[in-house]
C-alpha positions as CSV (number, residue, x, y, z in Angstrom):
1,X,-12.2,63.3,113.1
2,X,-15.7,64.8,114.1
3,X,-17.9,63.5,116.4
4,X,-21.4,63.1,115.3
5,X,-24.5,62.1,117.4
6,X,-26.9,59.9,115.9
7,X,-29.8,59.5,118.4
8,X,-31.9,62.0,117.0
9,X,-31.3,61.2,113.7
10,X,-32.1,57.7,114.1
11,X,-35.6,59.3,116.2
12,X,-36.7,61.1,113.2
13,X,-36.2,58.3,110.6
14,X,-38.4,56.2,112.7
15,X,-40.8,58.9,113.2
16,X,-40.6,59.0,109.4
17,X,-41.0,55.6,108.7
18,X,-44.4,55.7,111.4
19,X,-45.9,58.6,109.2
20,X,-45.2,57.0,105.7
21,X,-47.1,53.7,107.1
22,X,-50.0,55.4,108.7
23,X,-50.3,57.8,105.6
24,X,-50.2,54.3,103.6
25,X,-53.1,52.9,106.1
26,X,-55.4,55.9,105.4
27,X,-54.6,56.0,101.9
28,X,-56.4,51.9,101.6
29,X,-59.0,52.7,103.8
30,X,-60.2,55.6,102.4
31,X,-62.2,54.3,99.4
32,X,-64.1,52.1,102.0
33,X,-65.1,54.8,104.6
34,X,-65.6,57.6,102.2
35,X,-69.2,57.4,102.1
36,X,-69.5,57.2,106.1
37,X,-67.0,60.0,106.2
38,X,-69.5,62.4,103.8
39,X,-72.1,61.7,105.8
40,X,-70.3,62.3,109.5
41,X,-68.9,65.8,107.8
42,X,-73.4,67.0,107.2
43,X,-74.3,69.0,109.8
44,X,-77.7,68.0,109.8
45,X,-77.3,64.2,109.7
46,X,-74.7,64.3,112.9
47,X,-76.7,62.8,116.0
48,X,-75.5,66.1,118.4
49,X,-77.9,67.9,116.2
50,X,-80.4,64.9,116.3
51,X,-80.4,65.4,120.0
52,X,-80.8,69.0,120.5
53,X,-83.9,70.8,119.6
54,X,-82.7,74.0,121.5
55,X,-79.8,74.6,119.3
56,X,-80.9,77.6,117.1
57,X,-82.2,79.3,121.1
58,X,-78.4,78.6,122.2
59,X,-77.0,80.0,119.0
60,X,-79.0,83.3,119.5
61,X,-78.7,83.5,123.2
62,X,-74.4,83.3,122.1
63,X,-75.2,86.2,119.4
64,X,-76.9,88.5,121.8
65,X,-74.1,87.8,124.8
66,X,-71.4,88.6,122.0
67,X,-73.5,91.7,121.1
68,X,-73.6,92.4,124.6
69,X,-69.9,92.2,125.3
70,X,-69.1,94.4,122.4
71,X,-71.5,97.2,123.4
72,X,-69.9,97.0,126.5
73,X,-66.5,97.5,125.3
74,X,-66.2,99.4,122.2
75,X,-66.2,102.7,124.1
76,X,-63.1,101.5,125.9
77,X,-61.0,100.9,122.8
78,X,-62.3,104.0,121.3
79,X,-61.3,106.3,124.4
80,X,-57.5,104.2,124.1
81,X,-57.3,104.5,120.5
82,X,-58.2,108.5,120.9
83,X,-55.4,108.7,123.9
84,X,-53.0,106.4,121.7
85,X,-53.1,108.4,118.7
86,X,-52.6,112.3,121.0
87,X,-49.7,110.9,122.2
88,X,-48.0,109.7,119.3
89,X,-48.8,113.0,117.6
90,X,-47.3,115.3,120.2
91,X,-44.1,112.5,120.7
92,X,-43.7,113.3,116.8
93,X,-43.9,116.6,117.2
94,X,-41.3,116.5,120.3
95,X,-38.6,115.0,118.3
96,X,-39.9,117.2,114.9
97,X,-38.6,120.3,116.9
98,X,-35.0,118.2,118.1
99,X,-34.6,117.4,114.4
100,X,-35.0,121.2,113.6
101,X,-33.0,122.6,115.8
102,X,-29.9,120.7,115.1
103,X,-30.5,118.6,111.8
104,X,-26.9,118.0,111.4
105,X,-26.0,116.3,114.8
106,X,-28.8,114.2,114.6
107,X,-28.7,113.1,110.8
108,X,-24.8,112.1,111.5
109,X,-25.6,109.9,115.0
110,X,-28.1,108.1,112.8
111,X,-25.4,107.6,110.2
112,X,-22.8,106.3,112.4
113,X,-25.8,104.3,114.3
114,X,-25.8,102.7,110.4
115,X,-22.7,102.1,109.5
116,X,-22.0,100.5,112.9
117,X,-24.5,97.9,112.9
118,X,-24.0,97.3,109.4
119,X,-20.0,96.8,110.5
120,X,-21.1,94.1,112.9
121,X,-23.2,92.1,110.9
122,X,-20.9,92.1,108.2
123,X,-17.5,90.9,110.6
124,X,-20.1,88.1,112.3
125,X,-21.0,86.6,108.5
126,X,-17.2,86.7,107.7
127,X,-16.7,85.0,110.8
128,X,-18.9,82.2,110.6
129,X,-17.8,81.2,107.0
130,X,-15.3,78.1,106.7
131,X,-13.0,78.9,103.7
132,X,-15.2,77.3,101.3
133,X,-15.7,80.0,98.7
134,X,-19.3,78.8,97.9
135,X,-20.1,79.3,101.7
136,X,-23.2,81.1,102.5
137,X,-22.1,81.9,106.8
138,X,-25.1,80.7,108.1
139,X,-25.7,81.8,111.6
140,X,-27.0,77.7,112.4
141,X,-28.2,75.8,109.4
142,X,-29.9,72.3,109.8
143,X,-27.4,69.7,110.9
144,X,-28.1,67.0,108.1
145,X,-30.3,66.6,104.9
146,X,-31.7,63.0,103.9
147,X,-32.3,62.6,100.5
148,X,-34.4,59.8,98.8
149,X,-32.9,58.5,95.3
150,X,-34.7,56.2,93.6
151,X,-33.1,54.1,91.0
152,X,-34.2,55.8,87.6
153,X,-32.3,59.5,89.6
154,X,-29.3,57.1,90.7
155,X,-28.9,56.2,87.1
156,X,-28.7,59.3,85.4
157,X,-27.1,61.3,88.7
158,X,-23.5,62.3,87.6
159,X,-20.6,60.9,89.7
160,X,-19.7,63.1,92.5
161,X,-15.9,63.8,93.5
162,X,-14.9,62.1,96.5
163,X,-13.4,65.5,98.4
164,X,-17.4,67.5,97.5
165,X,-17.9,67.1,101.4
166,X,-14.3,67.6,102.4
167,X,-12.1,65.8,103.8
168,X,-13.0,65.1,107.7
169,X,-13.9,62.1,108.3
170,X,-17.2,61.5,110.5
171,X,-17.2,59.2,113.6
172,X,-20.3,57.8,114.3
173,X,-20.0,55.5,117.2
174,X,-22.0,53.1,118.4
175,X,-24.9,54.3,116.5
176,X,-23.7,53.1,113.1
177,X,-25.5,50.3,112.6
178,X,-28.6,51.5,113.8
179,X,-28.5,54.5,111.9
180,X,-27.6,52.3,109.0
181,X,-30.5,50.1,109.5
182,X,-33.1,52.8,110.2
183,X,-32.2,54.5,106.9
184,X,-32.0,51.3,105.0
185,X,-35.7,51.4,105.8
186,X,-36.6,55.1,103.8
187,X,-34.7,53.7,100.4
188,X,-36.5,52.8,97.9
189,X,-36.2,49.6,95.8
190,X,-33.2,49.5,93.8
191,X,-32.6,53.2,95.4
192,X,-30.5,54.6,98.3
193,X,-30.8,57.1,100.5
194,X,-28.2,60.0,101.6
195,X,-27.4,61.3,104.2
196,X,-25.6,64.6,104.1
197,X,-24.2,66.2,107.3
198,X,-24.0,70.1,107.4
199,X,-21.8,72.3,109.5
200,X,-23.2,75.3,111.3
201,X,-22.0,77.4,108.1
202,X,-24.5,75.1,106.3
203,X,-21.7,73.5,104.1
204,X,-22.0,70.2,103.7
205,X,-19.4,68.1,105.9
206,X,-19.8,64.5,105.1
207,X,-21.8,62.0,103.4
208,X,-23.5,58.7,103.6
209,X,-25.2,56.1,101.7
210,X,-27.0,53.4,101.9
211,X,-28.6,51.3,99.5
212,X,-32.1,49.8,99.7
213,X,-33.4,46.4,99.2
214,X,-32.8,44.7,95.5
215,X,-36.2,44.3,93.4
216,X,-36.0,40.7,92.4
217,X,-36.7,41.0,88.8
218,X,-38.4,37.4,87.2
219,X,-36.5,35.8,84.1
220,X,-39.2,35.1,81.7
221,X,-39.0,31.6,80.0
């Protein structure tokens, strides 16, 4: 039985459920203050450049100090580029001359330098992967994904098999009912929302649902 810790989890579906009801907010208000915001986004009509007549003499005193500072230090970065660039040249033509001297020593170190590396990388993703065959070895994949089904994709969703997420069960301790709670919250009407918990492979390792609130549908008469 795993152990799972639910603190953050239950941290980011309220940090969720914040951002949906401010995006909400802004979304009503924005019809009434799109006219003020228009007007705060003209430069000319914003009261900073109401209240200062010097503004174009600051502008140009910024241009010419900017002017200034790159007269002052173009020359440097030319005289480091020219340096840079010698350097590189005669370190090319340093290891030109190993190479052609003894081509064969050198082309079979890089080789081997290859085939090693490749040797590693390829034992650590056989390492990491579970057994499942459809595993991808990931070196540390996100530890859950929450998805948001809403009842027209619950009803046409095929049924899942119960072993899909394997067979460990997940204990969630004391955290269960909050977690429960929080992502009773993110469903939809007549939806759900699931929770899928992911190993470090990336498979997925268990599963959770939890249904939204009912839309009281009226009976007509």
């Amino acid at each position: 039985m795993a152990m799972v810790d639910c603190r953050s989890l239950i941290e980011f579906c309220r940090a969720f459920e914040q951002q949906r009801n401010m995006a909400a907010n802004s979304q009503a208000s924005s019809g009434q203050n799109r006219h003020k915001k228009s007007k705060s986004l003209n430069p000319l009509s914003h009261p900073f450049c109401e209240l200062s007549p010097f503004a174009a003499i600051d502008i140009l005193i910024l241009f010419l100090a900017l002017g200034a500072l790159g007269v002052l230090t173009v020359p440097y970065f030319k005289l480091i580029c020219q340096e840079s660039s010698y350097l590189l040249v005669a370190a090319l033509v340093f290891i030109g001359e190993l190479v052609y001297n003894a081509p064969i020593a050198y082309v079979a170190g890089l080789v081997i330098i290859i085939a090693v590396v490749t040797a590693w990388e390829w034992a650590g993703y056989q390492a990491r992967k579970c057994g499942n065959p459809y595993c991808k070895g990931l070196k540390k994949a996100i530890e859950f994904d929450i998805q948001l089904e809403s009842e027209e994709c619950v009803k046409y969703l095929p049924p899942l098999p119960e072993d899909v997420f394997g067979a460990r069960r997940l204990e969630l301790g004391q955290d269960h009912k909050e977690l429960e709670a929080e992502l009773k919250k993110m469903a939809p009407l007549n939806g759900r929302t699931v929770l899928i918990f992911r190993s470090r492979c990336g498979c997925p390792a268990g599963r959770m649902e939890v249904w939204g609130p009912k839309k009281v549908r009226r009976i007509k008469k």
